[in-house]
C-alpha positions in Angstrom: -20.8 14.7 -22.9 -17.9 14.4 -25.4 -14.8 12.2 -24.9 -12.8 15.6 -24.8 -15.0 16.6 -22.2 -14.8 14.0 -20.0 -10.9 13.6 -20.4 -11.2 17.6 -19.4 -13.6 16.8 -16.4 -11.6 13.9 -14.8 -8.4 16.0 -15.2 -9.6 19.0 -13.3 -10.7 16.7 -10.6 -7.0 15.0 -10.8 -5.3 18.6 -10.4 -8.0 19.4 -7.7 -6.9 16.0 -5.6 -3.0 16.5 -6.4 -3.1 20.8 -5.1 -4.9 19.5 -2.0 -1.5 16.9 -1.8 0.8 19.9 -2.6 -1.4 22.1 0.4 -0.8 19.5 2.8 3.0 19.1 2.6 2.8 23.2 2.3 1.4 22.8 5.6 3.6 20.4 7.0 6.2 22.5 6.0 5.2 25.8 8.2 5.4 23.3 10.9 9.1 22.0 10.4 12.2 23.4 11.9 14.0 26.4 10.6 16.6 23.9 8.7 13.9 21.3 7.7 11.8 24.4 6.3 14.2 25.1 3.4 14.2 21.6 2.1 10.6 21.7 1.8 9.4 25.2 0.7 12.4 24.5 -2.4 10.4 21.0 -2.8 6.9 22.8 -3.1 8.3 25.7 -5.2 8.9 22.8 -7.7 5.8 21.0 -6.7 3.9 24.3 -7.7 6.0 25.1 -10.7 5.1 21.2 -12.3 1.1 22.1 -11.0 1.2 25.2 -13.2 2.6 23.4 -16.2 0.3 21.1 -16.2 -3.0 23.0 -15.5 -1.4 25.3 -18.3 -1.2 21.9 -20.6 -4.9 21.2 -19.3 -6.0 24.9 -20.2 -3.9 24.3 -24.1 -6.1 20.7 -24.8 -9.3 22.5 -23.2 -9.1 25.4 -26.2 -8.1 22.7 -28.9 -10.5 21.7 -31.7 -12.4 18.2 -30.9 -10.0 16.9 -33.5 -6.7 18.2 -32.0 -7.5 17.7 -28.9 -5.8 13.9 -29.2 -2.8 15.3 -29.9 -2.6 17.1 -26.9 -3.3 14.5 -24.5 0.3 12.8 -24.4 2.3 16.4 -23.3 -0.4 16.4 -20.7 -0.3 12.8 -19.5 3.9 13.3 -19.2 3.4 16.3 -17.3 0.3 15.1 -15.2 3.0 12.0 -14.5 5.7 14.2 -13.4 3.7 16.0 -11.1 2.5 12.6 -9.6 5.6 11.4 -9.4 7.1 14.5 -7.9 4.3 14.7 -5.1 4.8 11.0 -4.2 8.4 11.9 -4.2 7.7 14.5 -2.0 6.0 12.6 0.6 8.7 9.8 0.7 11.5 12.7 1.5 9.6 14.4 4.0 8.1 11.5 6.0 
């Protein structure tokens, strides 16, 4: 297996573990109050927003050439750090 492919493998696994994060707060938040509810489906709106961007960045380095595919790999570390960071974020608010 190629570098590429492995970078491509362990990132898929990476999205895999952070949707199952955004799912549980998703179902933490069908369990909150009426007011609490708002403040958390606006939270996993942008929680799903940064997941899409970054599996799109994921999908863009997957269909680069083996000698672009280095170039690709910071815009998807930024946005794979985001996400983290967001979901974490997420979690802290929310406990």
């Amino acid at each position: 297996m190629t570098e590429k492919n492995e970078y491509e493998k362990k990132f898929e696994a990476k999205l895999r573990e952070i949707k199952a994060e955004i799912d549980k707060l998703k179902a933490k938040a069908d369990q909150a109050k009426a007011e609490s509810k708002v403040d958390y489906d606006k939270t996993i709106q942008k929680l799903k927003k940064e997941y899409s961007y970054t599996e799109n960045k994921l999908q863009s380095l997957k269909k680069s050439s083996s000698d672009a595919w280095t170039d690709l790999k910071a815009g998807l570390e930024d946005a794979w750090s985001s996400l983290q960071d967001g979901v974490k974020s997420a979690w802290r608010h929310f406990k």
